[in-house]
N, C-alpha and C positions, 0 to 999 in steps of 0.2 A: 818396674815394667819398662822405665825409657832404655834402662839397659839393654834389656833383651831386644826390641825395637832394632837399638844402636847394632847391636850383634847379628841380627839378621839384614841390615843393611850390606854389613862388613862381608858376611858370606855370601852373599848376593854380588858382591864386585869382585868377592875374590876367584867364585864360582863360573865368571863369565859375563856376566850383565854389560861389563863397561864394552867386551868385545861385538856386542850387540849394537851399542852406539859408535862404536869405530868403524862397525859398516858400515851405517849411514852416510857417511863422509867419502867411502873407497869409491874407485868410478867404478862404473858397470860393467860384468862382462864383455869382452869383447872390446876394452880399451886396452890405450897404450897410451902414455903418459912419460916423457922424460925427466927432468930434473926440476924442481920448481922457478927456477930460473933461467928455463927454457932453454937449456942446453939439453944436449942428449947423453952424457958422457959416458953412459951405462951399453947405448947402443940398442936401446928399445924400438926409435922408431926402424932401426934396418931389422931388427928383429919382429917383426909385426907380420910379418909372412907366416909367421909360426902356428898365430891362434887359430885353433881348429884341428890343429896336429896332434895327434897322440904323441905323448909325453915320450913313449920309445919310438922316437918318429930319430932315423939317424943325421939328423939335422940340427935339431934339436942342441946347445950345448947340456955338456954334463953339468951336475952341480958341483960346485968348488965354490972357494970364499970370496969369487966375485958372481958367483951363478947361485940364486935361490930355487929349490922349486917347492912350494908350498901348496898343501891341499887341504881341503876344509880341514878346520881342527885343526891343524898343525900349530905349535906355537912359535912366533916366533916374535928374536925382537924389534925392536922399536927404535933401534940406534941406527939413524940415517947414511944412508955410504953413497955419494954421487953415482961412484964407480960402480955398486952394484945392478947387477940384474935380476929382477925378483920375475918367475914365471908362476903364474898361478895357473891351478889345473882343477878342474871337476872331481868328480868322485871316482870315474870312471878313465882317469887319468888324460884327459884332453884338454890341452891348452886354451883356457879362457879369457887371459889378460895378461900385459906383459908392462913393468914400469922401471923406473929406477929407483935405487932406496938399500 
């Protein structure tokens, strides 16, 4: 029985659970946050004009490997890039938040 226990733990984090508690930690829509050592090198804080903009807003950068745009569910990963800019968007494709990473 602890097996099964242990295996529905397993499919439970593999399923999403942990992405659950990773939100807790993101700042809240409508932030902007640079690098954790308070640099901006990504360019978030010039870029903070943006939130609120629809995603096809022509201002907007494209996505390329230093531009993320991520929308609920998306997966992505987890390997940190100063240089990046990550733009978060709604469902409805409007810019919620903008960081580096």
């Amino acid at each position: 029985m602890r097996r099964g226990a242990f295996g529905l733990l397993t499919l439970c984090l593999a399923a999403g659970c942990a992405q659950d508690a990773a939100s807790l930690i993101e700042p809240p829509p409508g932030a902007v946050s640079g690098a954790p050592d308070g640099t901006d090198a990504c360019g978030a804080q010039a870029n903070a004009r943006l939130i609120g903009l629809p995603l096809s807003d022509p201002s907007v950068p494209a996505a390329s490997p230093r531009v993320r745009h991520i929308r609920p569910g998306d997966a992505v990963t987890e390997d940190y890039r100063i240089e990046r800019l990550n733009i978060y968007v709604t469902s409805a494709d409007v810019i919620e938040r903008i960081n580096c990473g």
